[in-house]
C-alpha positions in Angstrom: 106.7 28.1 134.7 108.1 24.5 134.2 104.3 23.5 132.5 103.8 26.5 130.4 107.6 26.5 129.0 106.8 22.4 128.4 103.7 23.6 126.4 105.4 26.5 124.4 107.9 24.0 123.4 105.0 22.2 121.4 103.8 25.3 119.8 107.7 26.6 119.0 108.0 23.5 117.4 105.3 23.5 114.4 107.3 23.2 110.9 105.5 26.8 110.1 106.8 28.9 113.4 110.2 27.3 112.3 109.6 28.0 108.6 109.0 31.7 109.4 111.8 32.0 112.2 114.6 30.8 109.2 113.1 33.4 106.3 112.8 36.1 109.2 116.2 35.5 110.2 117.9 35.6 106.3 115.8 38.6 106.2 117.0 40.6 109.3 120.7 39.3 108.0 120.6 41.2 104.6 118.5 44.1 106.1 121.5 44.6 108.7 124.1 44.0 106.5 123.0 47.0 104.2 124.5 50.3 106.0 121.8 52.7 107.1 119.0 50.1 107.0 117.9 49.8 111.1 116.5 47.4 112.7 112.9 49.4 113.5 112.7 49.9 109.9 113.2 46.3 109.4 110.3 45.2 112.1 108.2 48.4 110.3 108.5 47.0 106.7 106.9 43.3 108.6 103.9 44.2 110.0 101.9 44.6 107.1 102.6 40.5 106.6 102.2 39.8 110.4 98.8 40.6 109.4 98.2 37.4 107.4 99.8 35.2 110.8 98.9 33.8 113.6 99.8 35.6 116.8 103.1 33.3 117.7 104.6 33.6 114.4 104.0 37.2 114.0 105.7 37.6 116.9 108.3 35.2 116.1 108.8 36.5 112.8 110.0 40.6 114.5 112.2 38.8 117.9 114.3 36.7 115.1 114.8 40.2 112.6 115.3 41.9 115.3 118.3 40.1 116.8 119.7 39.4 113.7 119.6 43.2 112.0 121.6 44.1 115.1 124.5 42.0 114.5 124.5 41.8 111.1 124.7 45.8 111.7 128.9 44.5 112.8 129.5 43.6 109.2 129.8 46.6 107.1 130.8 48.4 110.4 134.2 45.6 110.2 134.5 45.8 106.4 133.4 49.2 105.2 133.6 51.4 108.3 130.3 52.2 107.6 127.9 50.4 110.7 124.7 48.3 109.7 122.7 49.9 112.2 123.2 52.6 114.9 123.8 49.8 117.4 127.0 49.2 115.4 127.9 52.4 115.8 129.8 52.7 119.1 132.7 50.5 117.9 132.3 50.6 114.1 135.7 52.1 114.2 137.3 50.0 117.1 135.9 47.2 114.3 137.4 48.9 111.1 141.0 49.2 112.5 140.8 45.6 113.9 140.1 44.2 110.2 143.1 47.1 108.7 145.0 45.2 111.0 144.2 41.7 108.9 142.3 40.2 111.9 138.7 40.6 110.3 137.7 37.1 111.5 138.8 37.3 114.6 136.2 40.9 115.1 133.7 39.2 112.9 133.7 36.0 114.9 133.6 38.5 118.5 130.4 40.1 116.6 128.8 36.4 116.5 129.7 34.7 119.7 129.1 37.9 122.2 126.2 39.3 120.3 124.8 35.7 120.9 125.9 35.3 124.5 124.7 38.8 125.6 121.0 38.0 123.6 120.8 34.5 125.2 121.7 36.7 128.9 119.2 39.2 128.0 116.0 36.5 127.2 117.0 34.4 130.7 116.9 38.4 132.4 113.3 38.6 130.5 112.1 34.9 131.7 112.6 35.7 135.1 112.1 39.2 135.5 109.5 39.9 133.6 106.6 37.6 135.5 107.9 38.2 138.9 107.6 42.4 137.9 103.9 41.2 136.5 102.8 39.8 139.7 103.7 42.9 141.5 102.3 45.0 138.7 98.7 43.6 139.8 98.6 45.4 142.6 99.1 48.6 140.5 96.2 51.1 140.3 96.0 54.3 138.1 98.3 56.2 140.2 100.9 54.0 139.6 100.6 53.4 136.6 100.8 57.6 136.1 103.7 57.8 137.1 105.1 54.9 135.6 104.6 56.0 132.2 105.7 60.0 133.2 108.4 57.7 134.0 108.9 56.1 130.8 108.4 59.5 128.9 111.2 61.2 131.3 113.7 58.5 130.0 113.1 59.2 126.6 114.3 62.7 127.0 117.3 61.7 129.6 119.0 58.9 127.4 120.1 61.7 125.1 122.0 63.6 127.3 123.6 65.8 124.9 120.7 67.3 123.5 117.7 67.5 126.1 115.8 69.7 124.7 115.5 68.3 121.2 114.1 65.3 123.0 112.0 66.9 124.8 110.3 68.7 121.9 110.8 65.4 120.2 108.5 64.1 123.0 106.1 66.4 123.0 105.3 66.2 119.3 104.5 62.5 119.6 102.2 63.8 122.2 100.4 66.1 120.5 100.0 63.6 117.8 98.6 61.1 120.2 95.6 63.9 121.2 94.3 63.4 117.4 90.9 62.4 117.3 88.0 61.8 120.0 89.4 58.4 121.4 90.1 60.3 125.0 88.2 59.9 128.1 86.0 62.9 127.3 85.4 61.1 124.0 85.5 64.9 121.8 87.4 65.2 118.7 90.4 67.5 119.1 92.3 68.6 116.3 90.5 66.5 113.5 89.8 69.9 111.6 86.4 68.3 110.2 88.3 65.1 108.6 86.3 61.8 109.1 90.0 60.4 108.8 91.1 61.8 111.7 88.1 61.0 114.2 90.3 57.9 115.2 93.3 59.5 115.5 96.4 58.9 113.6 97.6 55.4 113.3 100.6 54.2 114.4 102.2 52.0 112.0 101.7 54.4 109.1 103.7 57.1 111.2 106.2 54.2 112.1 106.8 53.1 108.5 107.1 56.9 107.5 109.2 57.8 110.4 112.1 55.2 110.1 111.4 54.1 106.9 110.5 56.9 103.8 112.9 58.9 106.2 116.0 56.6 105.2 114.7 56.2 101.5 114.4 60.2 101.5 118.0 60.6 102.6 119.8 58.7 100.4 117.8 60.5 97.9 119.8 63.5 98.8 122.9 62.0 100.0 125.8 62.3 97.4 127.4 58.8 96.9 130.9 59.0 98.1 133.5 56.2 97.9 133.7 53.7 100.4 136.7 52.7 101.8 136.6 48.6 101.5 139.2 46.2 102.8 139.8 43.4 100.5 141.0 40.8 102.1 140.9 36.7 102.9 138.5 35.9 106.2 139.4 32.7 107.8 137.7 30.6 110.3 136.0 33.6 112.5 135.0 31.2 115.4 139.0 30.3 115.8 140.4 32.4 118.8 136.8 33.2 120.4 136.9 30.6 123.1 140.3 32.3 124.2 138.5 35.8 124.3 135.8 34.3 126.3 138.6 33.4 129.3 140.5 36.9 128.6 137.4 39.5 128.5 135.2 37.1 130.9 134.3 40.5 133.4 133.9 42.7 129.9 131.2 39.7 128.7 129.4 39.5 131.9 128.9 43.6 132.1 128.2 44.3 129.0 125.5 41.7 129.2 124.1 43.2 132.6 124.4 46.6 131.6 122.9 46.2 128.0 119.5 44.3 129.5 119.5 47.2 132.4 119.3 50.1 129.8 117.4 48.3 127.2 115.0 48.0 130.0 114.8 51.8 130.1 112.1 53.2 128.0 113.1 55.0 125.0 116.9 53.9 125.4 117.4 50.6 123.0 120.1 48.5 121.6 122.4 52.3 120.5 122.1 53.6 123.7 123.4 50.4 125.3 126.1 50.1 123.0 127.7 53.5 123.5 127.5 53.6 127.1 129.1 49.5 127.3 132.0 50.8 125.4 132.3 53.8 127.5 132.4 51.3 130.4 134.9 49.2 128.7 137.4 51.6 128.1 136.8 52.7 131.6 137.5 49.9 133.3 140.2 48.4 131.1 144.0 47.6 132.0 144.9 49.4 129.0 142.9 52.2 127.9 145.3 53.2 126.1 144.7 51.0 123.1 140.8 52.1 122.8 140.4 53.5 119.1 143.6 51.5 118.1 141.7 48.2 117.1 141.4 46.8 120.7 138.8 44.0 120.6 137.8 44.1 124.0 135.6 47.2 123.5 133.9 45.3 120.7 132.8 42.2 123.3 131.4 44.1 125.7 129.4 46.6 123.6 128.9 43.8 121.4 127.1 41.8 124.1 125.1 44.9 125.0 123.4 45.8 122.3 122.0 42.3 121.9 120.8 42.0 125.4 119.3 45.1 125.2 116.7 43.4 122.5 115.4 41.4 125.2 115.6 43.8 128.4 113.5 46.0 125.9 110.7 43.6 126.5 110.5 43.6 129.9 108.9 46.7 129.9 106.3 46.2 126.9 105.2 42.9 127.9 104.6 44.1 131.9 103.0 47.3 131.5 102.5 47.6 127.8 105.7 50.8 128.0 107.8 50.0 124.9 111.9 50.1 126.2 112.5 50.9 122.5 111.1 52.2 119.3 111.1 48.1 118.1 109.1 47.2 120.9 106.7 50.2 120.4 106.0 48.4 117.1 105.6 45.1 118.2 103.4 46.3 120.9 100.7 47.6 118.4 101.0 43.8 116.7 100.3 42.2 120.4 96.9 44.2 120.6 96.1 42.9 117.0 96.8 39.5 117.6 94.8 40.0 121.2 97.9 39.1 123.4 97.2 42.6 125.1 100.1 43.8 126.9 99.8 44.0 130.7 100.5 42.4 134.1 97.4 39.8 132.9 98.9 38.7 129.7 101.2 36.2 132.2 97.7 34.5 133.2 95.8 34.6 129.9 98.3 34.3 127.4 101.3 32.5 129.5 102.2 29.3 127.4 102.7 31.9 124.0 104.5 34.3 125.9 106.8 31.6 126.8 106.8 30.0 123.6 108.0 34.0 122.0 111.0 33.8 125.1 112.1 30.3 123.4 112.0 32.3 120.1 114.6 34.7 121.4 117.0 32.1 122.7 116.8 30.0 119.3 117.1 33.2 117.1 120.3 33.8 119.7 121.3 30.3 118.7 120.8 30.5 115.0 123.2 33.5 114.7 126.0 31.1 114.6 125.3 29.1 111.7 123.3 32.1 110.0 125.9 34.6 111.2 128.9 32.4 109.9 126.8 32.1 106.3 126.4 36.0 106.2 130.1 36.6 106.5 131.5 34.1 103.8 129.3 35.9 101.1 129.5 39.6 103.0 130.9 41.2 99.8 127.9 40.4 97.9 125.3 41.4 100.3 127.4 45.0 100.5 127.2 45.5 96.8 123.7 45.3 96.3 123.6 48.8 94.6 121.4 51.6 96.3 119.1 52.6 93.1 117.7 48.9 93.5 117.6 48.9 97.0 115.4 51.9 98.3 112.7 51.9 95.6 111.8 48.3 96.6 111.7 50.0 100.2 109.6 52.6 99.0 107.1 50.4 97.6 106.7 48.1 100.8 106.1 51.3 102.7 103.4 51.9 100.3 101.6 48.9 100.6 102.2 48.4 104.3 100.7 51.8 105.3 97.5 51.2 102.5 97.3 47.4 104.2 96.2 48.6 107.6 92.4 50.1 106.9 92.8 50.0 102.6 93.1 53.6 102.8 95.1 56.0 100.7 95.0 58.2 103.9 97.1 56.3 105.7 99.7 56.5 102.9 99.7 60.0 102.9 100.3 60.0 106.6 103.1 57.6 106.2 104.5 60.6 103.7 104.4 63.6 105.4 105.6 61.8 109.0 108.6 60.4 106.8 109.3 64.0 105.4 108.9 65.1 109.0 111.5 62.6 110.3 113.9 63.4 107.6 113.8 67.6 108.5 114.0 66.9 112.3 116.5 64.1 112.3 118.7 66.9 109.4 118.4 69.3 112.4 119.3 66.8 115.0 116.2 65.8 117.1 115.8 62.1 118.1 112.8 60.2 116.6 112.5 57.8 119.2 111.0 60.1 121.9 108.3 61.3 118.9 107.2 57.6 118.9 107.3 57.1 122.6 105.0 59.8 122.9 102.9 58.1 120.6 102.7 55.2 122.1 102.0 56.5 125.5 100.1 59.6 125.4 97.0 57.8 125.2 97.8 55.9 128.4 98.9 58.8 130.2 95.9 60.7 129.5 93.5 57.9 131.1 95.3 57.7 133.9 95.4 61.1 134.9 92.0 61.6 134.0 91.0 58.5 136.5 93.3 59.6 139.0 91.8 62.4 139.3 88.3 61.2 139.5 88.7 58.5 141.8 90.9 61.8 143.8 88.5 64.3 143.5 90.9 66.7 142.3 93.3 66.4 145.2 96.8 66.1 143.5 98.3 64.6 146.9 96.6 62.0 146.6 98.7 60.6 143.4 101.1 60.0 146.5 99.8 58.7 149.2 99.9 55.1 148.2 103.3 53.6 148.7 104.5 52.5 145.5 103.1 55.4 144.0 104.9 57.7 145.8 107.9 56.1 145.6 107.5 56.5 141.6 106.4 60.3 141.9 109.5 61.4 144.4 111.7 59.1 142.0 110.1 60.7 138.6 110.5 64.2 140.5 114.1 64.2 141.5 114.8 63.3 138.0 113.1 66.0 136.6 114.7 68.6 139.5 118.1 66.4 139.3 120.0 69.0 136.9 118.7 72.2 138.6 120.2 70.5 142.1 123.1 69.3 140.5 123.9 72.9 139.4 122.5 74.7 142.4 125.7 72.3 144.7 128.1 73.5 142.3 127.4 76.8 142.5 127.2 76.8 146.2 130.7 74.2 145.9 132.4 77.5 144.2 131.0 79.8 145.9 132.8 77.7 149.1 136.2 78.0 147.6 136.1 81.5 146.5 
């Protein structure tokens, strides 16, 4: 580890990788900064230029706009009550009441140091975790591997626990879309309806773009502009105060960090999820509860330090068994096949001193946020004002050029339209969109691995557990699956008990 993170210092350190991780970075600031603007559309709207890079700075280029968009989401959340990003959303309010209360640097200044301390947590989680878990996943064959992506596809549905079933159907549309076209083991074309254009499927990045992208630029076509309500007001020095909220919240900092790089690590869950559930946590586990929704500025550290964390325990994941922990990483996993660093347990051995050189890239774009972070919040009022009939037209048009970039095709453009009008209807009628990509991304895998399973099986289904780990994965996936009915099935016997 010592020699590859010696060499990836070399490569992290070439005036162009640098040169891209600064404009990355001042881009994922002002894309953040803008309410409504997330941090997948962000990475969406980049691939089309990853194209023209070499593999570390294409890389480089999504980690650093990726951690920046997601606290840079904390700034309109503090000033506008309107959050950056959904990962701003859990204590967007918490935030808002803070700065009413005339301490908007002292929640701006939280937003920099925690969001920064739980990223640079997250990335030492990642450098550690993720090529022990890659050693062990060598010994995985396509049992395994079944299950660990039914796995995968199970979480997507369970980290939206109020609505189930919209994530389910959200999951099995991705699915369905990742059937398109002949490229399955039995190599015939389903569901091409005699287009050449569909023999290969339906590519990802087009649907990505349309999805998170035209599906934003559609809905504030319809949205109704209503008044925002700002806070005008002096911010002082935002890092005075923070080393003192470091000693008071030290258990809330070390928890949301730990909890935030668990769940990111959870396919389909992300940066949001994390956030939510640390706050839930916080106010939990808090001497005074009480003051939750007040302006209380310990349920901003610890979510705060989740949501960042979660960046990097999304990796984890993608980088060991090529199973996106969020819709980012489901983006930047179709960039790792272009640039060849194939995710897998192998891409420790054949690609080890770049993937160490992209974990460097996490901890300096953690680092940056301070200087960058400080920079965004002196001259927030301007970013906030950029006015929205500017704004989403420009959008539009890098949509447009990213989707035709891909294969110079008008198809894909069209694709990129109709998935971003789908996106917009279900996400109006409440379905998640990250299960939809999920699906995507791993329907292909989970068909290949069924479909060997059961040749090298014979068709005997008890066979997909009678290896150890394997079983261990299939009774795991099972009781998730069987987990509500049992939960329901004790209750109903704990009544019947008392009646």
């Amino acid at each position: 580890m010592v020699a590859h993170l010696a060499a990836a210092f070399g490569l992290l350190l070439d005036p162009y990788v640098l040169a891209v991780i600064l404009v990355s970075a001042v881009f994922g600031l002002f894309i953040g900064a803008i309410p409504g603007l997330t941090a997948t559309m962000a990475v969406a709207l980049l691939v089309p230029v990853t194209f023209f890079m070499p593999p570390l700075p294409a890389v480089a280029c999504m980690v650093t706009v990726t951690a920046m968009v997601i606290f840079a989401g904390d700034v309109p959340g503090a000033l506008l009550r309107m959050p950056g990003t959904p990962a701003s959303a859990a204590y967007c309010d918490e935030a808002f009441a803070l700065t009413r209360k005339g301490q908007a640097e002292t929640v701006l200044g939280a937003g920099v140091v925690f969001s920064a301390i739980g990223g640079i947590v997250g990335t030492i989680a990642l450098i550690f975790a993720a090529p022990a878990l890659a050693e062990a996943a060598l010994m995985f064959g396509s049992f395994e591997f079944f299950w660990l992506v039914m796995l995968g596809l199970t979480c997507a549905v369970f980290v939206t626990p109020d609505r189930p079933l919209k994530g389910l159907i959200s999951l099995m549309i991705g699915l369905l879309i990742a059937s398109v076209g002949f490229e399955n083991p039995a190599a015939y074309p389903r569901f091409t309806f005699g287009s050449t254009d569909l023999m290969s499927g339906v590519q990802l990045i087009p649907v990505m773009i349309g999805m998170f992208a035209v599906s934003e630029v559609l809905r504030y076509a319809v949205t109704v502009d209503q008044p925002l309500e700002r806070v005008e007001q002096r911010i002082g020095p935002i890092f005075a105060g923070q080393w003192q909220l470091l000693r008071r919240y030290p258990a809330a900092t070390v928890r949301g960090s730990v909890l935030g790089t668990l769940v990111g690590a959870l396919p389909g869950a992300g940066a949001d999820i994390a956030a939510w559930m640390s706050y839930g946590v916080s106010k939990r586990f808090s001497k005074t509860p009480e003051k939750f929704g007040t302006g209380h500025i310990e349920g901003v550290v610890e979510a705060g330090a989740a949501n960042n964390s979660a960046l990097a325990g999304a990796w984890i994941p993608a980088l060991v068994f090529g199973i996106p922990g969020d819709s980012i990483t489901a983006i930047v996993i179709g960039v790792l096949y272009l640039k060849g660093l194939n995710p897998g347990p192998t891409i420790f051995i054949e690609n080890a001193t770049s993937i160490y050189a992209v974990f460097l890239v996490f901890l300096l774009a953690n680092l940056l946020m301070f200087p960058l972070g400080w920079l965004l919040i002196k001259t927030a009022r301007h970013v906030l004002r950029v006015p929205r009939e500017i704004l989403m037209p420009v959008i539009l048009l890098f949509c447009v050029v990213g989707s035709f970039a891909i294969n110079n095709s008008l198809f894909d453009v069209g694709v990129m339209l109709v998935f971003g009008l789908v996106a917009f209807v279900m996400e109006s009628n409440g379905f998640p969109i990250a299960p939809t990509i999920l699906g995507m991304v791993l329907g292909g895998m989970l068909e290949q691995h069924f479909v060997t399973s059961m040749i090298k099986a014979d068709g005997n289904l008890l066979a997909f557990f009678e290896r150890p780990v394997a079983g261990v994965l299939g009774v795991a996936t099972l009781l998730i699956w069987t987990s509500p009915l049992l939960l329901r099935l004790l209750r109903t016997v704990g009544l019947g008990r008392r009646g």
